[in-house]
C-alpha positions in Angstrom: 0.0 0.0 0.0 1.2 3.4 -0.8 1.9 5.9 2.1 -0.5 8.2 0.6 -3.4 6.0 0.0 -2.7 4.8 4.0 -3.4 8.5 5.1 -6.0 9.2 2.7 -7.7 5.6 4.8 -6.5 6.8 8.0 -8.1 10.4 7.0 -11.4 8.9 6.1 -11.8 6.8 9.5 -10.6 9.9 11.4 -13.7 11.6 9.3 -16.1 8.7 9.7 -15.3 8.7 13.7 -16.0 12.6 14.0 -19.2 12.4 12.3 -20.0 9.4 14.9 -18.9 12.0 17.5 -20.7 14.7 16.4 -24.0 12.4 15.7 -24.4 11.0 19.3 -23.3 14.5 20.6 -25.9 16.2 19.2 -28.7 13.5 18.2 -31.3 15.6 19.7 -30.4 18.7 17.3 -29.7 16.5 14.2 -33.2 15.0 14.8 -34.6 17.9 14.5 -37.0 18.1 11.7 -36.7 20.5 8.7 -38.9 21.2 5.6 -37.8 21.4 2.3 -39.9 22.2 -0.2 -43.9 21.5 -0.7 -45.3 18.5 1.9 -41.5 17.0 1.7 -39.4 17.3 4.7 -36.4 15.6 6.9 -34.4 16.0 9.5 -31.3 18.1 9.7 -28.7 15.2 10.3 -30.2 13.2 7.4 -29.9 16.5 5.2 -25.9 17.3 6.6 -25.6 13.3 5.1 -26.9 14.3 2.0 -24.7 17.1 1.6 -21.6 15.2 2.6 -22.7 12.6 -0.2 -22.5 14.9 -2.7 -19.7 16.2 -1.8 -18.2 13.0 -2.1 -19.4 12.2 -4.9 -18.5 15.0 -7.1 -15.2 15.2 -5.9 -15.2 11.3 -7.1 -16.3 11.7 -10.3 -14.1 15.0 -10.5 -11.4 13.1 -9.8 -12.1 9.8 -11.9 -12.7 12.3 -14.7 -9.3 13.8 -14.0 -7.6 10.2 -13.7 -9.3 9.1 -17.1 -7.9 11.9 -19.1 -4.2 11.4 -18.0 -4.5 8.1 -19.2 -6.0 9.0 -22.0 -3.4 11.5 -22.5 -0.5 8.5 -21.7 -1.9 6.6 -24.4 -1.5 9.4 -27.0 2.1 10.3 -25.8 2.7 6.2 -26.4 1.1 6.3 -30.0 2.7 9.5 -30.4 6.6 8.7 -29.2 5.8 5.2 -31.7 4.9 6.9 -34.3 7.8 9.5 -33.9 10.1 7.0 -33.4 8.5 4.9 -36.7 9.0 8.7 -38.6 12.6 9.0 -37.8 13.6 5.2 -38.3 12.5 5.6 -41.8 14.0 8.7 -42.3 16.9 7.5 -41.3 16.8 4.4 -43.6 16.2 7.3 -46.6 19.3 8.8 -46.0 21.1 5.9 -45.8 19.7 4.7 -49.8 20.1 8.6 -50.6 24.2 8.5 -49.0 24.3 5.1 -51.1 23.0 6.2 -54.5 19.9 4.3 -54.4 17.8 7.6 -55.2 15.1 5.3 -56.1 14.5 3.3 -52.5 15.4 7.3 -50.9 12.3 8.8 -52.6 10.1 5.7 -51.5 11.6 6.5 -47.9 10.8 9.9 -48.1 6.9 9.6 -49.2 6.2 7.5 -46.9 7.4 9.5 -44.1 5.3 12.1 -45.4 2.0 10.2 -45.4 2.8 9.5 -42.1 3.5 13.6 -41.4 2.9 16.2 -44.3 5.0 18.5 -42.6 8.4 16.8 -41.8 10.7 19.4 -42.4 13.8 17.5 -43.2 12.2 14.9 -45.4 10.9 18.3 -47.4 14.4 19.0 -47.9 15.7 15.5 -48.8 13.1 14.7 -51.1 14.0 17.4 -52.9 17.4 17.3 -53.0 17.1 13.6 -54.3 14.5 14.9 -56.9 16.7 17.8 -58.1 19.8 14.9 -58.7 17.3 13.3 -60.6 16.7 16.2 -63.1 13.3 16.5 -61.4 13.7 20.3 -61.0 9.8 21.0 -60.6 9.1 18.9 -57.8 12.4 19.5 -55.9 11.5 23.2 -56.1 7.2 22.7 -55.2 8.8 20.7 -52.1 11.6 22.8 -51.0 8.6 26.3 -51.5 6.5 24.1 -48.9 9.5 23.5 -46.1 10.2 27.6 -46.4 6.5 27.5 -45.6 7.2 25.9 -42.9 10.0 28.1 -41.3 10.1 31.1 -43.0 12.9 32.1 -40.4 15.2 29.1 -42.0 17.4 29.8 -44.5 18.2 26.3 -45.4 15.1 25.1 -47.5 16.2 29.0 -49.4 19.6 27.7 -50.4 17.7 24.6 -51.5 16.0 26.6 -53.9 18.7 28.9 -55.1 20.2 25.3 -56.0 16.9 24.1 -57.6 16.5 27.3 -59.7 20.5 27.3 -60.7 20.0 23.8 -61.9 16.9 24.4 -63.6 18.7 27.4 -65.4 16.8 29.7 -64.2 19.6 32.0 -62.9 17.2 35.4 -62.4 14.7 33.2 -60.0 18.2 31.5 -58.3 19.3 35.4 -57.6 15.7 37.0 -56.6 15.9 34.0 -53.7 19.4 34.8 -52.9 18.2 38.3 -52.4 15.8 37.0 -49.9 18.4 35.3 -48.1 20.5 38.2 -47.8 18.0 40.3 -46.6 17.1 38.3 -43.5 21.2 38.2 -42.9 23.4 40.7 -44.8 26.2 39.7 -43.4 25.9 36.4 -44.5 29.1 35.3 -46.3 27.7 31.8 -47.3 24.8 33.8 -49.3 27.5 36.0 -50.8 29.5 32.8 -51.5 26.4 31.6 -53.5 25.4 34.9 -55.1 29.3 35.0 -56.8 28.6 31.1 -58.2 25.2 32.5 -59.2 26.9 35.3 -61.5 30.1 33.0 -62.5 27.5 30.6 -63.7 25.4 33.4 -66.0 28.7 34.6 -67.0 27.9 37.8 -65.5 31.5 38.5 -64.2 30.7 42.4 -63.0 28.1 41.1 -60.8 30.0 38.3 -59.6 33.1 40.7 -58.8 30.9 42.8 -56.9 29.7 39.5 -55.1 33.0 38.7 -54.1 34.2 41.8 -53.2 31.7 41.6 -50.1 33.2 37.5 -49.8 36.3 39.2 -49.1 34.6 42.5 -46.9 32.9 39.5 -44.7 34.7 36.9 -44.5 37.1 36.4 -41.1 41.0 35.8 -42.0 40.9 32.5 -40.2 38.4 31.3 -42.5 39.7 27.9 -44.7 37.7 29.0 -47.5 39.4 32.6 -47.6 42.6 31.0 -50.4 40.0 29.8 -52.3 38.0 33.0 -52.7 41.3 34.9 -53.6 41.8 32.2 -56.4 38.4 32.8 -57.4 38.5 36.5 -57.7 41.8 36.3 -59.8 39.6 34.5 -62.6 36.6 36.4 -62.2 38.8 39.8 -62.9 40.7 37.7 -66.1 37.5 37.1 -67.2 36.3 40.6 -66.8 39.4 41.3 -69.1 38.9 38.4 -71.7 35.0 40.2 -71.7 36.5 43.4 -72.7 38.5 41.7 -75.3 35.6 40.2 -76.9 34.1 43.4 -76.9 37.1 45.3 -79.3 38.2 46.7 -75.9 42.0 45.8 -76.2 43.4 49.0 -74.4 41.1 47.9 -71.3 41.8 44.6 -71.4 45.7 44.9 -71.6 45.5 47.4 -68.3 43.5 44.2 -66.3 45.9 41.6 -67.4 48.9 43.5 -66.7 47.8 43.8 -63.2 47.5 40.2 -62.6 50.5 38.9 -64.1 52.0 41.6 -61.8 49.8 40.6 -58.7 50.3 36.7 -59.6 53.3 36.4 -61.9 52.5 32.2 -62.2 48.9 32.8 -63.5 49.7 31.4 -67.0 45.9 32.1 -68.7 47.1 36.2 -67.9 50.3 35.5 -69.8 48.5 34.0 -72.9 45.4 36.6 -72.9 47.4 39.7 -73.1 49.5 38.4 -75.7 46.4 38.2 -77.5 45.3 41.6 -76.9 48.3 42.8 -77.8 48.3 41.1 -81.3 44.6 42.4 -81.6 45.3 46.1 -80.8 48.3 45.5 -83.8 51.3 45.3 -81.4 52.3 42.2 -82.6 55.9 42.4 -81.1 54.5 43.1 -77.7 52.4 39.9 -77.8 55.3 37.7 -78.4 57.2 39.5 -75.6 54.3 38.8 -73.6 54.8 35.3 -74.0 57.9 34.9 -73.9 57.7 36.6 -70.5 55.1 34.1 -69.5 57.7 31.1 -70.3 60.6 32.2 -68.9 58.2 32.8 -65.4 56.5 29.9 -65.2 58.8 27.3 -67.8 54.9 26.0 -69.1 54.8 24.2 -72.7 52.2 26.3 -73.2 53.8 29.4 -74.5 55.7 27.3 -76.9 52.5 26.2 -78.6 51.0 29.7 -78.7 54.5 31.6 -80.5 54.4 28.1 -82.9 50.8 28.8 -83.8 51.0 32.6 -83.6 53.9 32.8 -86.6 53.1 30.0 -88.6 49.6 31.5 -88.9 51.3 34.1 -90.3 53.4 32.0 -92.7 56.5 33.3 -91.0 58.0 29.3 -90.1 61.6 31.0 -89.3 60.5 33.2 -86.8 58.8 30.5 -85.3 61.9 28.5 -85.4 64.0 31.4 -83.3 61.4 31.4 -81.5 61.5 28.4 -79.9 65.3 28.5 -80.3 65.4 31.4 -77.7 62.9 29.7 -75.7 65.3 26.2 -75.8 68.0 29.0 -74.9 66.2 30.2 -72.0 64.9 27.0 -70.3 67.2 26.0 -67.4 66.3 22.3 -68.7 65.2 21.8 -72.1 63.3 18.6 -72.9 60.3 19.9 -73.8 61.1 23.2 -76.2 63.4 20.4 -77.5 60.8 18.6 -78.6 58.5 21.5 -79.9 61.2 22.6 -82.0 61.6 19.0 -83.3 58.1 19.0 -83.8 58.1 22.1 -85.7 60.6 20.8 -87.7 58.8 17.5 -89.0 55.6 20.0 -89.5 58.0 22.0 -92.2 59.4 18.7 -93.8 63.0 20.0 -92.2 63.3 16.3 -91.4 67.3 16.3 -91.0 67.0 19.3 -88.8 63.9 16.7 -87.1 66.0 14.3 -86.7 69.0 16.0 -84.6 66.4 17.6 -82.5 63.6 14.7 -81.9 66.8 12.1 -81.7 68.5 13.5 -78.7 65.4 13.0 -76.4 65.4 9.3 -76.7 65.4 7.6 -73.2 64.7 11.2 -71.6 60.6 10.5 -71.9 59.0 7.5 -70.4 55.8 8.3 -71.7 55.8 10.2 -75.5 54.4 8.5 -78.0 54.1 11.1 -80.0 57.9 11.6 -80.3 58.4 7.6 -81.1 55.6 8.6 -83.6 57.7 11.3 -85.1 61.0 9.4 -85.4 59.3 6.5 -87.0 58.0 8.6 -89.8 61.2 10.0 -90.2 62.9 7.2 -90.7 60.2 6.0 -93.4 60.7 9.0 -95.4 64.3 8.3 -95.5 63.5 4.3 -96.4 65.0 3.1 -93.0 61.6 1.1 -92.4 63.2 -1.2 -89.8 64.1 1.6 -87.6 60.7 3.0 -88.8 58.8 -0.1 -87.7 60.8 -0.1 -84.4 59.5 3.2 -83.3 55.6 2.3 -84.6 56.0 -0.2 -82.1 56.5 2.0 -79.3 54.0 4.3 -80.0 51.0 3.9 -77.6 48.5 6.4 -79.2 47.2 5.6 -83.1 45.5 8.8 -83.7 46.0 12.4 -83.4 49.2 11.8 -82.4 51.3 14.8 -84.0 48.6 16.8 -82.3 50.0 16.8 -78.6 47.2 16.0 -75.9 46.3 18.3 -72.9 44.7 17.1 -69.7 43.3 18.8 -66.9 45.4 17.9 -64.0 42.4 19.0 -61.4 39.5 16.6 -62.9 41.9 14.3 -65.5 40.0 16.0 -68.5 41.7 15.1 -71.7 41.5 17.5 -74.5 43.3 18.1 -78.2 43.8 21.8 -77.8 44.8 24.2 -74.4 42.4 26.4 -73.1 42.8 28.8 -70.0 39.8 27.1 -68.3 38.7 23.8 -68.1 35.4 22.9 -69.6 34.8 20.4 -67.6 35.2 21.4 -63.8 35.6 25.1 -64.2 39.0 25.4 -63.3 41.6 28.1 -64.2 45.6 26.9 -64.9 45.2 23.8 -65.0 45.0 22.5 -68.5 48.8 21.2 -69.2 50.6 18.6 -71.8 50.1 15.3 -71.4 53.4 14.5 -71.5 55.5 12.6 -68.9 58.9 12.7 -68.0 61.1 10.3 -66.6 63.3 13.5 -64.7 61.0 15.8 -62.8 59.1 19.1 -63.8 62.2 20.8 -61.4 64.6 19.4 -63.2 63.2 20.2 -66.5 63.1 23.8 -65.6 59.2 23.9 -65.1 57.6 25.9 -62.0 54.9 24.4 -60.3 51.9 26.6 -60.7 49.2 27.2 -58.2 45.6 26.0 -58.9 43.1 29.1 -59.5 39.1 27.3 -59.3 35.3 28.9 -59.9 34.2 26.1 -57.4 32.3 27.2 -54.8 
């Protein structure tokens, strides 16, 4: 028995024995008769019974009534905390098919926990997210519009839909949301962040310089992200330049990129872009100086290509030749304007002159089969088909292969012709020959160059 329930027994005999009291005390006086209403009467100890009965009774049923609803209540707390508990166990088993790839068995995850509850904010968000993978850009944005509805105060299900509207290609609806987000929280560098990728990814590089120049107003000097940002605003201003030189703006264009070779001296697309605009304003000279700056700062192949191409567009083949001569002259090692010349050579049928250059870089190259390419034909134009058929043998690649290949040494891209940005993963300096050496870039004179990305 409880101690409570003892009292509460021990109270009611202590009650029962003073009404007992009381009633042989005063039996005269309880006996005492009393009318009521009409011909009906009683006696006043009868009627002080009466009273006390329903008292007692009402505080019963008051209580019982009282009892029955917390149990009632229990019981819904129990269905409740089950059902909760059913909610999150298959919520959990989406993410685990949505971490796994199984987009499928995620989404069949998801809408059930919805039937279950409509307004399960985080399933809102994952079913969309899974959706918008899918291409599904409708339905990842109706569900992502309902979570805001949810908690208009969250910003999360709003970078859900800048990411549903920037896949859908709807860049204007992907900014007007960002604009929302950055009006609860100006200060909000990841919105900023987002607003720049916005831009990058419309091409609108003035708005996406002005994004990033409050990235760099906001962001803390501890932050990790803070590099990356610096390396993103270097390509956004070289592509303001390359914009200006689309638009017959060399003058403007030249004043950007000399800046950032000046401010980054290993940013090779700089080098090769104001050589360009150079050559477009007329200054031919100061284009190839340009260049020629660029390789004897960073030692890339590239430049060697671009002064190749740039005078034998121009059906000047001896300047290109001094050319790459003063580029062999300047390279602390000299593998690969070597082989450029060599392969400049071959292109003008200058095949003794081919020879002597192409010849000397045997066992220097682990991996070139375009040189074994190039000596083989050699030797087949000079009838020497054994030592022909010898280099055939070695050549790995069977197409395309005077055509040197370039390769994106941040995604593994492979491509037939350099470009200062890769197509692929949106990365600046990185494109680079494909071609290995069996001493390292050090040795062969070339500077490592730093990575410059969009990724955000």
């Amino acid at each position: 028995m409880r101690v409570r329930t003892f009292f509460m027994f021990l109270l009611l005999l202590g009650a029962l024995w003073a009404i007992a009291s009381i009633w042989t005390a005063n039996e005269e006086i309880l006996r005492h008769p009393i009318k009521l209403w009409g011909d009906t009467s009683t006696n006043v100890g009868w009627l002080l019974v009466g009273f006390m009965g329903v008292g007692v009774l009402g505080t019963v049923l008051l209580g019982g009534a009282r009892e029955l609803s917390l149990v009632i209540e229990r019981s819904r707390l129990r269905k409740a905390g089950r059902k909760y508990e059913d909610i999150e166990d298959e919520y959990s088993r989406g993410l685990v098919a949505d971490l796994e790839g199984r987009d499928a068995e995620a989404l069949a995850h998801f809408r059930k926990v919805l039937e279950w509850d409509s307004r399960h904010f985080n399933t809102l968000i994952k079913i969309g997210e899974v959706l918008r993978s899918q291409g599904k850009h409708a339905e990842a944005i109706e569900y992502h519009r309902k979570a805001h509805h949810l908690k208009e105060d969250s910003t999360r299900p709003l970078y859900a839909l800048v990411e549903d509207y920037a896949a859908k290609g709807e860049m204007d609806q992907a900014r007007v949301v960002l604009g929302k987000i950055i009006a609860v929280n100006k200060n909000s560098v990841a919105a900023w962040r987002k607003l720049r990728s916005v831009h990058m990814k419309d091409g609108n590089w003035e708005e996406a310089l002005a994004a990033h120049e409050r990235v760099v107003k906001l962001s803390w000097p501890e932050d990790p992200q803070v590099p990356h940002d610096q390396r993103t605003g270097l390509g956004i201003r070289y592509e303001i330049a390359s914009e200006r030189l689309r638009e017959g703006k060399p003058r403007e264009a030249i004043a950007m990129l000399r800046r950032l070779v000046k401010e980054h001296p290993s940013f090779i697309p700089a080098y090769v872009k104001l050589g360009h605009a150079f050559v477009k304003q007329g200054n031919e000279s100061e284009g190839c100086r340009a260049w020629f700056g660029g390789f004897e700062t960073t030692g890339s192949p590239i430049f060697l290509t671009v002064l190749e191409e740039h005078y034998l567009r121009r059906e000047q083949p001896m300047a290109a030749i001094e050319a790459l001569k003063r580029c062999i002259a300047a390279s602390r090692k000299d593998t690969l304007p070597r082989f450029y010349l060599g392969k400049l050579y071959f292109r003008l049928e200058m095949l003794d002159d081919a020879f002597v250059a192409l010849s000397s870089l045997e066992g220097r190259a682990s991996y070139a089969p375009t040189l074994h390419y190039l000596l083989g034909r050699i030797h087949e134009r000079r009838k020497a088909h054994p030592k022909a058929n010898e280099e055939y043998r070695r050549v790995i690649k069977e197409t395309d292969l005077v055509q040197l290949e370039y390769r994106c040494r941040a995604c593994g891209q492979t491509a037939m012709e350099w470009t200062d940005r890769c197509a692929a993963c949106g990365e600046w300096q990185t494109i680079e020959v494909n071609f290995r050496e069996e001493i390292s870039p050090d040795e062969l004179g070339l500077s490592p160059a730093p990575i410059y990305t969009s990724r955000v």
